[in-house]
C-alpha positions in Angstrom: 0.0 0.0 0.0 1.1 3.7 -0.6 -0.7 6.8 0.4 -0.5 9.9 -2.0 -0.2 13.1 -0.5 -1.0 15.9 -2.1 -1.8 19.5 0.0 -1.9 17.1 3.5 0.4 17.0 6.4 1.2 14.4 8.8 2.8 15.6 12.4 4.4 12.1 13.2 4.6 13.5 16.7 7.9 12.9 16.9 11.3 15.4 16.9 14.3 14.3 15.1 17.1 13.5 17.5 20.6 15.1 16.8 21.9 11.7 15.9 18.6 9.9 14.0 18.4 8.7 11.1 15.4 8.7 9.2 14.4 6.6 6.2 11.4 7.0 4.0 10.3 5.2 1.0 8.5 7.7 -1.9 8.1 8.2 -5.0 7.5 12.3 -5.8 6.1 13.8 -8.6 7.2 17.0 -10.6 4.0 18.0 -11.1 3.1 21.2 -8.4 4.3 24.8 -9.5 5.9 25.6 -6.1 10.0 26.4 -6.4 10.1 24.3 -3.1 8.3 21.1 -2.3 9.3 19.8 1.2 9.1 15.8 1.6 9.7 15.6 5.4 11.0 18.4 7.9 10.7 20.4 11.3 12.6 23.4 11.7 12.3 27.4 13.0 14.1 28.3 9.8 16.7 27.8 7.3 19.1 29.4 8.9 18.7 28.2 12.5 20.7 25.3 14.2 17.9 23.1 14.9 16.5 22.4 11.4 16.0 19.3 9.8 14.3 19.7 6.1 14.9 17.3 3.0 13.1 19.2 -0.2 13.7 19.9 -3.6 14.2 23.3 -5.3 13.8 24.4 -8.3 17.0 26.6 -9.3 17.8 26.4 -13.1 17.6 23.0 -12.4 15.8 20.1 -10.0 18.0 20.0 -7.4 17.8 17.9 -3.8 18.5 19.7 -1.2 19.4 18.8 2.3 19.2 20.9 5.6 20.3 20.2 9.0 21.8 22.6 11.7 21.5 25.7 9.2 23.5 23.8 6.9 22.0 23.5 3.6 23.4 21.2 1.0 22.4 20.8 -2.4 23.1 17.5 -4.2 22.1 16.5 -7.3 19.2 16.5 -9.8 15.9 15.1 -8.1 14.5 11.6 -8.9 11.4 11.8 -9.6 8.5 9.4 -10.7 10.2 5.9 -9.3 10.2 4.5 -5.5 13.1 5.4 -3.8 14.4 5.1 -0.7 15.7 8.6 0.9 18.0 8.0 4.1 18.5 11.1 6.2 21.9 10.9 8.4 23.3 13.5 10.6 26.4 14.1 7.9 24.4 13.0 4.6 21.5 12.0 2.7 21.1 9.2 0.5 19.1 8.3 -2.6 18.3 4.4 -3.6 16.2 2.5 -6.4 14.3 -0.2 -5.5 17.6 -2.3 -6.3 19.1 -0.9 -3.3 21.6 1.0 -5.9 22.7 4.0 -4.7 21.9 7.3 -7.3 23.0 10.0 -5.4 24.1 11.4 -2.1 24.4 15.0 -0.9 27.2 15.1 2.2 26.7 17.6 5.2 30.0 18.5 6.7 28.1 20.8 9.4 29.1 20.1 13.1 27.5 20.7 16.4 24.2 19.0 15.6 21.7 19.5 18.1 18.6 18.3 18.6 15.1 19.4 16.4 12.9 21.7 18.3 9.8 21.2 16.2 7.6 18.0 15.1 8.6 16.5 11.9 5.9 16.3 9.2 5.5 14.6 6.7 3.9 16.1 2.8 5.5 19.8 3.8 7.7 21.4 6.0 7.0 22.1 9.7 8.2 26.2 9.6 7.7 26.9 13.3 4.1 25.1 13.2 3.0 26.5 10.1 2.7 24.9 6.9 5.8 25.3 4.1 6.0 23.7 0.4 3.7 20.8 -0.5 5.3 17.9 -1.9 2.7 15.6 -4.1 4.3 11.7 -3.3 3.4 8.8 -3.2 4.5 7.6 0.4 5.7 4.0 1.0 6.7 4.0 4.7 8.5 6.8 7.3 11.1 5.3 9.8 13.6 7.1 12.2 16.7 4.9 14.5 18.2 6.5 17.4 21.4 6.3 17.9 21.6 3.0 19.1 20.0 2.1 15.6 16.8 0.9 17.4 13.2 1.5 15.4 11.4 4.6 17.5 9.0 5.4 14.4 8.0 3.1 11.5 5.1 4.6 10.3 3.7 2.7 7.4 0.0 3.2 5.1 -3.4 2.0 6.4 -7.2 2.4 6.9 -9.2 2.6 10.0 -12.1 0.4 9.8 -13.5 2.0 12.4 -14.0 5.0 10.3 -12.4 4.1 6.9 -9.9 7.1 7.7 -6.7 7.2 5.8 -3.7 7.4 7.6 -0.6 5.6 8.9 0.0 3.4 11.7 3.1 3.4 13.6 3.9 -0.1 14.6 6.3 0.9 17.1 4.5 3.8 19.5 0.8 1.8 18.5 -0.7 5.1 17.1 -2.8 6.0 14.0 -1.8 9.3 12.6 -4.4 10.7 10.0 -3.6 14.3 8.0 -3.8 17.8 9.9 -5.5 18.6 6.2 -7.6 17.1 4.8 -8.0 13.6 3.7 -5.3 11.3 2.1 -6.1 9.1 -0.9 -5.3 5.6 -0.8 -3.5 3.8 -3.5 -2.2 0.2 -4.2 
C-alpha cells in the first residue's frame, strides 16, 4: 500500500534527535508549481541550528536539497516518478532505487548537531508550526533509528475500519496518525 499526499500534512509527533536517522520510502512527482516542495522536515528556519528539512528546489535545475543545523546542502538533480528510498543521516543524505543501488548522495559537513525543536511532518515542512511547500508523493513507509539504531517510528500506510480514515500506523508507538488537512487518498 502507498498513500498519496497531495496538500496534507502528517505531524508524526515525533522530533528528530541530533543523531537519527530517518528513512522514507516515496516516489515524488514534478508535477506542483511551487520552487520548493518539502518531503519531510521540522525546523524554526533555514538558517537556524535546529533544522532538519529534505526538499527539492527548483534553481535552473531540479536540485535535492538537504538541511540540518542551518547547513544547507544541495546535491544533485531530483529523482522523480520511481520509488526510492531517501535516508536522512546526521552528515548525509542518501538516494536508492528499488535495487538498493545508490543514485545520489548529498554530504553535510556541518558540526555541532543539536537536537530538532519542532515536530517532523511529513507532505511539507513544519516552519515553526505553520505549513511550508507541499510535496505531491506517493508515500511508501516513514522510519527514524536512534542512535543506538533501534526503530522509535515506523510509520507505514493503512485504513481505520473503524471509520475508513486514511492514515498511517506506527507499529512501534501503537498510534494511528491521519492528516492535519484534509483527507489522504489511498493507493495500491
Amino acid at each position: 500500500y502507498e498513500i498519496y499526499s497531495k496538500e496534507r500534512r502528517l505531524d508524526t509527533g515525533y522530533k528528530i534527535k541530533k543523531d537519527d536517522r530517518v528513512e522514507c520510502c516515496a516516489t515524488v512527482d514534478n508535477n506542483t508549481n511551487s520552487s520548493h516542495r518539502v518531503l519531510f522536515g521540522g525546523r524554526r528556519s533555514w538558517d537556524n541550528a535546529d533544522n532538519f528539512y529534505f526538499y527539492v528546489r527548483a534553481k535552473n535545475k531540479e536540485q535535492a536539497v538537504y538541511s540540518r543545523n542551518g547547513k544547507e546542502c544541495w546535491g544533485s538533480t531530483m529523482t522523480y516518478g520511481k520509488p526510492c528510498k531517501f535516508i536522512a543521516e546526521p552528515n548525509k543524505m542518501s538516494c536508492y532505487n528499488k535495487q538498493d543501488e545508490l543514485l545520489w548522495e548529498i554530504i553535510n559537513d556541518g558540526v555541532n548537531y543539536v537536537d530538532s525543536n519542532y515536530n517532523c511532518w511529513i507532505g511539507c515542512g513544519n516552519n515553526s508550526n505553520s505549513i511550508e511547500c507541499w510535496c505531491y508523493a506517493h508515500y511508501h513507509y516513514f522510519r527514524v533509528y536512534n542512535k543506538d539504531n533501534n526503530l522509535v517510528v515506523n510509520l507505514i500506510p493503512a485504513k481505520r475500519l473503524s471509520d475508513n480514515v486514511l492514515g498511517f500506523y506506527d507499529t512501534v508507538r501503537n498510534a494511528f496518525y491521519t492528516s492535519n488537512s484534509g483527507n489522504y487518498n489511498y493507493e495500491y
